[in-house]
Structures are given as structure tokens and as C-alpha cells.
Phi, psi and omega in degrees: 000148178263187162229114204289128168238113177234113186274143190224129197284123171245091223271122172284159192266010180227140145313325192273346192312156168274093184318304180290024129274311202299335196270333177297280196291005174278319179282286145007329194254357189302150158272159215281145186102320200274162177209133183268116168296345188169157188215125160264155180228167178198156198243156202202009121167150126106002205072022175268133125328127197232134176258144179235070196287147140283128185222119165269135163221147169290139163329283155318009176281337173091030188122170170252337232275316167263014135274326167326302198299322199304280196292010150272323218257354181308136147349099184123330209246137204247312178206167167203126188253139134321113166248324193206132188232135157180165186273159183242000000 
């Protein structure tokens, strides 16, 4: 099986957040199998920051869907979206 990488916009719900915790615990919440290859970050008004890690999972993984849910459940994080998919 091969593997999929999906950058995914992760909007925090405060401007004040700490981003290096905010990114520890998003990585922590990786479901098993999963890996964040790199985390971009981008300012997106008023001084919030929107992060943007890559994340490989297998192909046989069922997905991005139980990362998705995982980094909603994190602390801190107001939303989180699919920007860019594709297999590597």
C-alpha cells in the first residue's frame, strides 16, 4: 500500500495561543500509523496564525478522517480543514 499526504489548515481559536504547544499537542493526538512531515504556519488577520501541518498516513488507513476528528478534539483549535491531498 502506498501513502497519502494531507496538508491540513488548522485554525486556532485565539490569537494568544502558544503555536510550539499548540503543534506538541496536535502531534501527540496523531492517531497510530500517522506522522506530521512539516507544519507551516500563516497569519490570517487580526494576528492569528493558522498552522498547517503535513501529514502521512497510510493509504490503508481509512484516510485523513481520524485525523481530522483527532486535531478537532484538541485543545485550543477552532477548526480544522482539508487544503491539499494527494499520494506520495
Amino acid at each position: 500500500m502506498g501513502k497519502v499526504a494531507a496538508k491540513i489548515k488548522v485554525m486556532p481559536d485565539s490569537p494568544e495561543i502558544d503555536l510550539d504547544a499548540l503543534q506538541e499537542r496536535l502531534e501527540s493526538a496523531l492517531p497510530e500509523g500517522a506522522k506530521i512531515n512539516r507544519v507551516d504556519r500563516e497569519d490570517v488577520a487580526f494576528g492569528l496564525v493558522a498552522l498547517y501541518p503535513t501529514v502521512i498516513v497510510p493509504d490503508d488507513a481509512g484516510g485523513t478522517e481520524s485525523v481530522e476528528e483527532n486535531f478537532a478534539n484538541v485543545d485550543g483549535i477552532e477548526s480544522v480543514e482539508i487544503d491539499e491531498v494527494g499520494r506520495i
